[in-house]
TISE-797157 format. One record per atom (N, C-alpha, C): residue number from 1; residue in three letters; chain; x, y, z. Coordinates in pm, 1 decimal, padded with zeros to 6 digits, always signed. Each point is the difference from the previous one (the first is absolute). Last residue first. Layout:
REM TISE-797157
+-----+--------+--------+----------+----------+----------+
: num : residu : chaine :        u :        v :        w :
+-----+--------+--------+----------+----------+----------+
: NUM :    Ala :      A :        X :        Y :        Z :
...
+-----+--------+--------+----------+----------+----------+
//
This chain:
REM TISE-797157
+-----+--------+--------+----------+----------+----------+
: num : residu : chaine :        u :        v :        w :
+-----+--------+--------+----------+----------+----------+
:  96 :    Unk :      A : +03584.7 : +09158.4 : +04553.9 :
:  96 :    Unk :      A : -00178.6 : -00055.8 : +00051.8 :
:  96 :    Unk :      A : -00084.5 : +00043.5 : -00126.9 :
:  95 :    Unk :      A : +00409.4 : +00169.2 : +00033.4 :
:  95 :    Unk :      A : -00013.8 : -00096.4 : -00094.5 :
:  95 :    Unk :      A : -00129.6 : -00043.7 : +00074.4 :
:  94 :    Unk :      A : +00205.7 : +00286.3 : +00239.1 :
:  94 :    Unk :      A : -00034.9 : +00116.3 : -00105.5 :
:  94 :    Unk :      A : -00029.8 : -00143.8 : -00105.7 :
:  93 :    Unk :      A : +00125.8 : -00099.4 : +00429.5 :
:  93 :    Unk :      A : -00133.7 : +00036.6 : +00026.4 :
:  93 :    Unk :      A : -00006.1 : +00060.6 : -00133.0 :
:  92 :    Unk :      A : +00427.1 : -00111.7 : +00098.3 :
:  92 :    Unk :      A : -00103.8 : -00132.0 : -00021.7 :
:  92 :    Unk :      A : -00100.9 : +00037.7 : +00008.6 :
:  91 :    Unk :      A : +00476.2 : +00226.7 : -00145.6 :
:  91 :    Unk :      A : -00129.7 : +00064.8 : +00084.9 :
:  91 :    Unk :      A : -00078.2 : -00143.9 : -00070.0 :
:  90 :    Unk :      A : +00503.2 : +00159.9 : +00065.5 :
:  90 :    Unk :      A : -00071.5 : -00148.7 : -00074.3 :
:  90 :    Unk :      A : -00107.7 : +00067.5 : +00108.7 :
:  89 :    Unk :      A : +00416.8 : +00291.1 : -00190.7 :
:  89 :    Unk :      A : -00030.4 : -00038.3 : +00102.6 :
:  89 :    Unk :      A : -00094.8 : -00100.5 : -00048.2 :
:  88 :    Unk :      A : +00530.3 : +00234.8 : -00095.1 :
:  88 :    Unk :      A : -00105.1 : -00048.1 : -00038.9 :
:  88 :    Unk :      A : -00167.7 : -00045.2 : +00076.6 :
:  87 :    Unk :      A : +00525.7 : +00049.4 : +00168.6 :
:  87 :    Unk :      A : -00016.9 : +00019.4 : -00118.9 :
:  87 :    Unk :      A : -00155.0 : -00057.3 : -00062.4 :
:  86 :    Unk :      A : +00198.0 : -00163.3 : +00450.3 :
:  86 :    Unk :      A : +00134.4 : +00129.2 : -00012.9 :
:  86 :    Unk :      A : -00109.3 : +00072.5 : -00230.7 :
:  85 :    Unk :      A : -00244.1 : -00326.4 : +00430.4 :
:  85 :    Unk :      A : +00010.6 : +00051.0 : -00135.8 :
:  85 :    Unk :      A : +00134.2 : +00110.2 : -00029.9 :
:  84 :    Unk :      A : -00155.6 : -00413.9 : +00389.1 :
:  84 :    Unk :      A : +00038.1 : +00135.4 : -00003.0 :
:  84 :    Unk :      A : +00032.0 : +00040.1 : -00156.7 :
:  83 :    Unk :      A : -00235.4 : -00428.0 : +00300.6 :
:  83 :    Unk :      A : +00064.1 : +00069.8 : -00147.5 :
:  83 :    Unk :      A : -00002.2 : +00130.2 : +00031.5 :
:  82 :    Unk :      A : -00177.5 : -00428.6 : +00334.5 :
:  82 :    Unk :      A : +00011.7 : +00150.1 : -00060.0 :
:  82 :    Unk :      A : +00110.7 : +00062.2 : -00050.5 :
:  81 :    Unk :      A : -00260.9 : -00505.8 : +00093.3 :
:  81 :    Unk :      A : +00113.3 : +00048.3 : -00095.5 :
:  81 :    Unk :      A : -00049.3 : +00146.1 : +00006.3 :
:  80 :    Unk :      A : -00170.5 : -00457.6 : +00278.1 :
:  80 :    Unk :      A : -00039.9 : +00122.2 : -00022.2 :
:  80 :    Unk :      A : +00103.0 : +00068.5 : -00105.9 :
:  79 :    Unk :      A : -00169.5 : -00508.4 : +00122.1 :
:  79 :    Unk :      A : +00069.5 : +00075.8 : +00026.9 :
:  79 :    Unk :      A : +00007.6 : +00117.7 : -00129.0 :
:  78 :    Unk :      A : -00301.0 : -00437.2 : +00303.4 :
:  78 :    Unk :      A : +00031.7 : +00062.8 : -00110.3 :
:  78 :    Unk :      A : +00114.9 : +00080.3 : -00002.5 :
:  77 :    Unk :      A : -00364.8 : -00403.5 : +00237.5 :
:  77 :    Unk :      A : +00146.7 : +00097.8 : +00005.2 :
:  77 :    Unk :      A : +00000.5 : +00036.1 : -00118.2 :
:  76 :    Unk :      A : -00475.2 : -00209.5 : +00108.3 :
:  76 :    Unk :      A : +00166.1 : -00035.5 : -00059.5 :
:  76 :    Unk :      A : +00054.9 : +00085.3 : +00038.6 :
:  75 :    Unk :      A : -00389.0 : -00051.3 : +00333.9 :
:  75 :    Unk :      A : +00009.2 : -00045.0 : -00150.2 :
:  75 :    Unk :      A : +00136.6 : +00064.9 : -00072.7 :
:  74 :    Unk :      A : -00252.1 : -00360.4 : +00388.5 :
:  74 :    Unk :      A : +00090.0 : +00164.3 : -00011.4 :
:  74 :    Unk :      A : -00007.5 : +00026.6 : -00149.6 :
:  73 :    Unk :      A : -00323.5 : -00274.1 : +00408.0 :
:  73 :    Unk :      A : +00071.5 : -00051.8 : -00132.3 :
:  73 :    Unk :      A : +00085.0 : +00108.2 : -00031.9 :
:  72 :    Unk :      A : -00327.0 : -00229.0 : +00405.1 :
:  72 :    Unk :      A : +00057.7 : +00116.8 : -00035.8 :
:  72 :    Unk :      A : +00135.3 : -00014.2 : -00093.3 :
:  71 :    Unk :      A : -00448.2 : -00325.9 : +00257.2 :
:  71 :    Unk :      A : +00129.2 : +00021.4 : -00144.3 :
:  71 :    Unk :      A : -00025.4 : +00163.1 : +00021.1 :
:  70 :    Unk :      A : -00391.3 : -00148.4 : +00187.9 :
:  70 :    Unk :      A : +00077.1 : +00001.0 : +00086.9 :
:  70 :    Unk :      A : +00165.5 : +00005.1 : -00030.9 :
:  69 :    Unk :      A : -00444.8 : +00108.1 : -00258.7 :
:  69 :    Unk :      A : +00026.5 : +00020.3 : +00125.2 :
:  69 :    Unk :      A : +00099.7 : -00018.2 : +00089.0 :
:  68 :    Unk :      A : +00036.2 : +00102.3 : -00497.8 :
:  68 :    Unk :      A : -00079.9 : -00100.4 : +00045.3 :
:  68 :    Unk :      A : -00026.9 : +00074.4 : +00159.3 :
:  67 :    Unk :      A : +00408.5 : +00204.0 : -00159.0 :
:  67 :    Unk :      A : -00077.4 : -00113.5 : -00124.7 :
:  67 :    Unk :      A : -00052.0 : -00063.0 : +00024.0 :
:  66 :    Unk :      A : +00199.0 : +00445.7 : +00120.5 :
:  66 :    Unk :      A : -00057.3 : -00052.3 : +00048.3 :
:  66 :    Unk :      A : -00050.7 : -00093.9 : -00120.6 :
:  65 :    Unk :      A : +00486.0 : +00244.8 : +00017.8 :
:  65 :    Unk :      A : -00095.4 : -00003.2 : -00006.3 :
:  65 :    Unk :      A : -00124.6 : -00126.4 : -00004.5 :
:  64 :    Unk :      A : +00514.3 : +00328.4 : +00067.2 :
:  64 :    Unk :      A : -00093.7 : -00091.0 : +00033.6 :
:  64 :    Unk :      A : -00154.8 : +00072.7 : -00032.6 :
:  63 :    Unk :      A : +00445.0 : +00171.1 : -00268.9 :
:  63 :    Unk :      A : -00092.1 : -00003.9 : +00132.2 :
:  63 :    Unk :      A : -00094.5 : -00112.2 : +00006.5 :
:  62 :    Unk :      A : +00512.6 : +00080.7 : -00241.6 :
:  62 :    Unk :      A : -00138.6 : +00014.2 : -00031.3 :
:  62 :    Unk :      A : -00086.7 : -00071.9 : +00137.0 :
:  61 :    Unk :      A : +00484.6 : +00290.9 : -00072.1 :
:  61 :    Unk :      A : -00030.5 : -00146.4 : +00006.8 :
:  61 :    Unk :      A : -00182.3 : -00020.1 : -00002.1 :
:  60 :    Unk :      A : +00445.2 : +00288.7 : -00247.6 :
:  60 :    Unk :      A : -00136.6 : +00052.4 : +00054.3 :
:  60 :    Unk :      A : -00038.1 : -00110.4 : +00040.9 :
:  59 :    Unk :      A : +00483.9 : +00182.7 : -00136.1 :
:  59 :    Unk :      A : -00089.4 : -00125.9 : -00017.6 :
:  59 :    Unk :      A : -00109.4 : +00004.0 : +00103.8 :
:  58 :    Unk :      A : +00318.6 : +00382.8 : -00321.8 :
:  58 :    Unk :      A : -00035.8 : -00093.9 : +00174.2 :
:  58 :    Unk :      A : -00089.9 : -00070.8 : -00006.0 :
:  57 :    Unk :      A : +00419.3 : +00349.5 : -00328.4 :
:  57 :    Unk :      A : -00143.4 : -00097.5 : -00015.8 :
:  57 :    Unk :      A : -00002.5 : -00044.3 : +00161.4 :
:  56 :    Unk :      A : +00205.3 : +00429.7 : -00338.7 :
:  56 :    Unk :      A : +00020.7 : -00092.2 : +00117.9 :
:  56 :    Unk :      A : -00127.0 : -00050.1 : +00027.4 :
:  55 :    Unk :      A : +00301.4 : +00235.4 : -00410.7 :
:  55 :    Unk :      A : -00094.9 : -00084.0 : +00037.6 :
:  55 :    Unk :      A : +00002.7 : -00027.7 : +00152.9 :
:  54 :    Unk :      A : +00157.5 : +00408.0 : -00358.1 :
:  54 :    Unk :      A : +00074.3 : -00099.4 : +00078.6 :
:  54 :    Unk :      A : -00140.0 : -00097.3 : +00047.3 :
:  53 :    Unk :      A : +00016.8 : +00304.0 : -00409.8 :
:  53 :    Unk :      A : +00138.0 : +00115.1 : +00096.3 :
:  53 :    Unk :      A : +00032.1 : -00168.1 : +00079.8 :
:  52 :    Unk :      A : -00236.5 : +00030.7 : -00459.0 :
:  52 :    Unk :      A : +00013.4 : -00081.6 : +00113.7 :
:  52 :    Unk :      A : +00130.9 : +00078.9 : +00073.3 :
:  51 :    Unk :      A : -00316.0 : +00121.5 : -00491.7 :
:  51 :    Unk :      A : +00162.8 : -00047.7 : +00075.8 :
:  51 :    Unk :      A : -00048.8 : -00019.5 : +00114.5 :
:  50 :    Unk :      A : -00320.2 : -00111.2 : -00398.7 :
:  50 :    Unk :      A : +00005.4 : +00105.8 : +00086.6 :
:  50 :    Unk :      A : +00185.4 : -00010.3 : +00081.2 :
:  49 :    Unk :      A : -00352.2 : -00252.0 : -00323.4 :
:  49 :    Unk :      A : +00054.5 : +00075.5 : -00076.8 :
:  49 :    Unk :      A : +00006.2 : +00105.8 : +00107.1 :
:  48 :    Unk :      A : -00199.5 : -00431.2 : +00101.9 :
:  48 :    Unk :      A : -00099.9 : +00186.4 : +00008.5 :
:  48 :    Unk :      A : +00088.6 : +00070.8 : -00092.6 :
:  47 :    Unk :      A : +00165.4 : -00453.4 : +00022.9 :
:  47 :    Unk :      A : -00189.6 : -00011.2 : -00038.0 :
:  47 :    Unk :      A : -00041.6 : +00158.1 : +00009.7 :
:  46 :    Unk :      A : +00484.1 : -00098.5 : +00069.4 :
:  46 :    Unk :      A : -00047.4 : -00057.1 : -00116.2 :
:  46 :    Unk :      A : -00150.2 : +00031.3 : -00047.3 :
:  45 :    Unk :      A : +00185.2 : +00107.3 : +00468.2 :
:  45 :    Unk :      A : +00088.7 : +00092.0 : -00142.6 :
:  45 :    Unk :      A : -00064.5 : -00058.1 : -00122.1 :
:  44 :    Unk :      A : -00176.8 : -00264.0 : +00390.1 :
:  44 :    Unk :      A : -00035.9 : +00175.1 : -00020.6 :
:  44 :    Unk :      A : +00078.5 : +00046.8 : -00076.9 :
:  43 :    Unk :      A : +00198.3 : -00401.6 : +00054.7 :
:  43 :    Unk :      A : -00104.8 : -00027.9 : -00084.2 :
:  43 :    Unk :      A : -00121.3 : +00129.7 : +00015.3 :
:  42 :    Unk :      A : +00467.5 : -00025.0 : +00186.0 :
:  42 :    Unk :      A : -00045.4 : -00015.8 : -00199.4 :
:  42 :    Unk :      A : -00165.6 : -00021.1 : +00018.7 :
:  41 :    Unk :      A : +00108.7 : +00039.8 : +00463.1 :
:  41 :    Unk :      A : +00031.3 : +00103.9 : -00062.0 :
:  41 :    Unk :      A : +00007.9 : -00002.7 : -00210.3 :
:  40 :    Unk :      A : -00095.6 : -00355.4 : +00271.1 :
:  40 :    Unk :      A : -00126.3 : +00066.0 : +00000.1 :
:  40 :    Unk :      A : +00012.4 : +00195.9 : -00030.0 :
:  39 :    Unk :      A : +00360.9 : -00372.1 : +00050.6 :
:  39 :    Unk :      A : -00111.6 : -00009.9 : -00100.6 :
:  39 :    Unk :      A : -00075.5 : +00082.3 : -00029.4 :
:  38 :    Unk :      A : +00316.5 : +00092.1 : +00378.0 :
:  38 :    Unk :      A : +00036.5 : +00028.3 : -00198.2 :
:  38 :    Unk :      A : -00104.1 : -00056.8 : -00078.6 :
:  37 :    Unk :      A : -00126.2 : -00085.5 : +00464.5 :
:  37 :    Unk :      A : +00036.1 : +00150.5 : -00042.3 :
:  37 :    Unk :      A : +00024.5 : -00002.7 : -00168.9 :
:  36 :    Unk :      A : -00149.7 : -00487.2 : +00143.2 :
:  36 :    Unk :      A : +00054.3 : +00120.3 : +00038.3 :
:  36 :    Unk :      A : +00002.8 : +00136.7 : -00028.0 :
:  35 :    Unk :      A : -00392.9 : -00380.3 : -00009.6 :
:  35 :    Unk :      A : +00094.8 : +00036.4 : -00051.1 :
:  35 :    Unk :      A : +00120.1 : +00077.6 : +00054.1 :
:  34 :    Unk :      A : -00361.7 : -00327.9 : +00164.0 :
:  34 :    Unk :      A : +00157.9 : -00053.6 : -00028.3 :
:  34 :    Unk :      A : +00066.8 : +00089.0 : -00072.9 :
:  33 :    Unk :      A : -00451.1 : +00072.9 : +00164.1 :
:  33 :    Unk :      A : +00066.6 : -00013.8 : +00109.9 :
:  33 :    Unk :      A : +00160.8 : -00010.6 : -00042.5 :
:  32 :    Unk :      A : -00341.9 : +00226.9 : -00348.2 :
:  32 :    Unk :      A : +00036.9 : -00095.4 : +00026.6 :
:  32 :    Unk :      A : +00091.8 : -00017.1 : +00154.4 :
:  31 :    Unk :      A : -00291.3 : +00467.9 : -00034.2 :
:  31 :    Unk :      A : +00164.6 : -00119.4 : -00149.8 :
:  31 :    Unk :      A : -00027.2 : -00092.9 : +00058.9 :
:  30 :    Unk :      A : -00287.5 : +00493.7 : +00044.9 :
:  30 :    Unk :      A : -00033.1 : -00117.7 : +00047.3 :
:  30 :    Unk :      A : +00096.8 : -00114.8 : -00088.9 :
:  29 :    Unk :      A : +00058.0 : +00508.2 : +00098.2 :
:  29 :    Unk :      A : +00003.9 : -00055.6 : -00064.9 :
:  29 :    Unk :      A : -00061.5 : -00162.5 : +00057.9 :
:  28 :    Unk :      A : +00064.0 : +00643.5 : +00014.1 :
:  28 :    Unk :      A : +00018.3 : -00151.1 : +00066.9 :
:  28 :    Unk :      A : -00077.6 : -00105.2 : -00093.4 :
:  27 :    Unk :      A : +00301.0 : +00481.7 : -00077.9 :
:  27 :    Unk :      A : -00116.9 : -00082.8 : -00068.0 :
:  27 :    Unk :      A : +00025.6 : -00129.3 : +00114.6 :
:  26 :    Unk :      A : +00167.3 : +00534.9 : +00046.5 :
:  26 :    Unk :      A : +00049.1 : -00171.7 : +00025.6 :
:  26 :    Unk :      A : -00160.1 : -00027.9 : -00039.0 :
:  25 :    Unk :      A : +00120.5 : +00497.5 : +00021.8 :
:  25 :    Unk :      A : +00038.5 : -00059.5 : -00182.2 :
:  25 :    Unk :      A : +00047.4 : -00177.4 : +00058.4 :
:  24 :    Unk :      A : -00119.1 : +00360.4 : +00349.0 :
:  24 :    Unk :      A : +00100.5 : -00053.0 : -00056.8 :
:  24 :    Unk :      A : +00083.4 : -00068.3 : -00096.5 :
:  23 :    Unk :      A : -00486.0 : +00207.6 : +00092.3 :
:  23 :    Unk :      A : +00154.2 : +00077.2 : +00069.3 :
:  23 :    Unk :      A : +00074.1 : -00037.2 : -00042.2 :
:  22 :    Unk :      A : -00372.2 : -00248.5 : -00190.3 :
:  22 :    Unk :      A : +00026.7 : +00184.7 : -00022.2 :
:  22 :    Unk :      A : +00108.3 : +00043.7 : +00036.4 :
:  21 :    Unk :      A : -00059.9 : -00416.1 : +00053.5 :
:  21 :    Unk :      A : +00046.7 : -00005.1 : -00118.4 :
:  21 :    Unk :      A : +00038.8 : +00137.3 : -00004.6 :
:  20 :    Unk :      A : -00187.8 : -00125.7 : +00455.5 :
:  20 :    Unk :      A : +00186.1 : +00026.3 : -00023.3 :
:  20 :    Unk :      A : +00029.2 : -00026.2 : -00210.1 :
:  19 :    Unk :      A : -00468.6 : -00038.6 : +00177.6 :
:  19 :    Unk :      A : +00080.2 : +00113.8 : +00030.4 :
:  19 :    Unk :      A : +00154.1 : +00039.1 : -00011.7 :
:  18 :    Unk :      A : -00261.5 : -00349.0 : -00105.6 :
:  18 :    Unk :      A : -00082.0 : +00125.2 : -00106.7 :
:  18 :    Unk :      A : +00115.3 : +00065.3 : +00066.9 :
:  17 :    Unk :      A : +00028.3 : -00365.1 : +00235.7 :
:  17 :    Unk :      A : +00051.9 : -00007.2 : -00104.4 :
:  17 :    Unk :      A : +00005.1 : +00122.4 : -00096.3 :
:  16 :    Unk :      A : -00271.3 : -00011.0 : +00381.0 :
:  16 :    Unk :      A : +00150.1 : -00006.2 : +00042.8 :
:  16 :    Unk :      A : +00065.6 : +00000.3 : -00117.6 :
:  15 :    Unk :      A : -00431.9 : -00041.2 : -00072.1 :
:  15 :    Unk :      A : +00020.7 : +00103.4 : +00044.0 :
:  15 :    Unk :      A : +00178.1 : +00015.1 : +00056.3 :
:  14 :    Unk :      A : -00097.9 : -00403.9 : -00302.0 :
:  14 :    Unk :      A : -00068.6 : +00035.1 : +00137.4 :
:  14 :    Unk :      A : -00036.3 : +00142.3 : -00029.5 :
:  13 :    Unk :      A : +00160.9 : -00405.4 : -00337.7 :
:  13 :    Unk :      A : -00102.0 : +00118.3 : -00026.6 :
:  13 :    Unk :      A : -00034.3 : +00010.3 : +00186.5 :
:  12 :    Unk :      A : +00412.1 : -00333.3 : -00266.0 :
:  12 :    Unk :      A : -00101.9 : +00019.2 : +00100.3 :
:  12 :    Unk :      A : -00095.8 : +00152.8 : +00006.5 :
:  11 :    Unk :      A : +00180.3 : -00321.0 : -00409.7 :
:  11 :    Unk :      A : -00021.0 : +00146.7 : +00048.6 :
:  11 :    Unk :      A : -00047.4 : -00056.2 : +00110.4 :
:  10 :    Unk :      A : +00110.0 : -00420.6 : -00253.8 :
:  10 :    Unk :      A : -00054.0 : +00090.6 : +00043.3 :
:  10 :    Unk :      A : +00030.6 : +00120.5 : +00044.4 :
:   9 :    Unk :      A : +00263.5 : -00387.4 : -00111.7 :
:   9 :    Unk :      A : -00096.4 : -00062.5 : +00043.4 :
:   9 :    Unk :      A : -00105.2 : +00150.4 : -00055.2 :
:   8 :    Unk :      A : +00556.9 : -00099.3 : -00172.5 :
:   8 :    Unk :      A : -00122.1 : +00096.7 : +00067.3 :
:   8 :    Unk :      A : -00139.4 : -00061.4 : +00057.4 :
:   7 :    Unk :      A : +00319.9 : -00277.7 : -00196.9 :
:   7 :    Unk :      A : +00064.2 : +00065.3 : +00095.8 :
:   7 :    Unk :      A : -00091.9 : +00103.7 : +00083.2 :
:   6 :    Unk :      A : -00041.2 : -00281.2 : -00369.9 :
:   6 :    Unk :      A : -00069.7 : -00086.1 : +00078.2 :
:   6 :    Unk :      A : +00096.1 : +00098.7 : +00141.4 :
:   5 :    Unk :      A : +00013.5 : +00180.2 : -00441.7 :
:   5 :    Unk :      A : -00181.4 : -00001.0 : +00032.2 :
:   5 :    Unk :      A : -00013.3 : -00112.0 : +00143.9 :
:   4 :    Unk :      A : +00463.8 : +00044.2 : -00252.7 :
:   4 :    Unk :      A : -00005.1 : +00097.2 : +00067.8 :
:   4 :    Unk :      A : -00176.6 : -00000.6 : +00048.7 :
:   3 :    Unk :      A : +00263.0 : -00469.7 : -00058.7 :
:   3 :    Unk :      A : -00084.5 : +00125.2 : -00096.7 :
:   3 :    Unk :      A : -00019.9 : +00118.8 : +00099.1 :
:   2 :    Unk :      A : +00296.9 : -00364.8 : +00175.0 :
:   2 :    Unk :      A : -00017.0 : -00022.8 : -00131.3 :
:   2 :    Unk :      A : -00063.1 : +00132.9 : -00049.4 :
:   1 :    Unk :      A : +00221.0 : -00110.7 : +00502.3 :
:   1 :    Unk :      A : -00111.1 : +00051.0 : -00077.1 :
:   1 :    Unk :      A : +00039.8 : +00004.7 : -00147.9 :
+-----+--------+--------+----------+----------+----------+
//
């Protein structure tokens, strides 16, 4: 990975997510399939101006789906990044 903007994809925004920011101060994350941990660890330290206790990421495989009548098509894989904040926190609903 070259630019820290092609690491992060997105905020995932659940209820699951909402929840463990509150409790546990972990931001989940929509990254690139190819980044690793340490990337994606600079590149949350850099863009939110926050510390990084630890990262652990899982690869989400994407669900079938109906294309036409008789084609069933999937749609992309992705992978997940939950961030644990040792310092600081990143609220995505307060910039909307």
């Amino acid at each position: 990975m070259k630019d820290l903007y092609d690491v992060i994809k997105s905020p995932c925004l659940t209820e699951k997510s909402n929840l463990l920011q509150e409790v546990q101060g972990t931001v989940v994350l929509k990254v690139d399939p190819r980044a690793n941990k340490y990337e994606i660890k600079q590149a949350v330290e850099s863009l939110f101006n926050v510390k990084v206790g630890h990262v652990r990421t899982t690869k989400v495989l994407g669900k079938k789906r109906r294309v036409g009548i008789k084609s069933v098509g999937r749609t992309n894989d992705w992978k997940k990044a939950y961030v644990t904040l040792s310092e600081g926190t990143i609220n995505f609903l307060e910039e909307l």
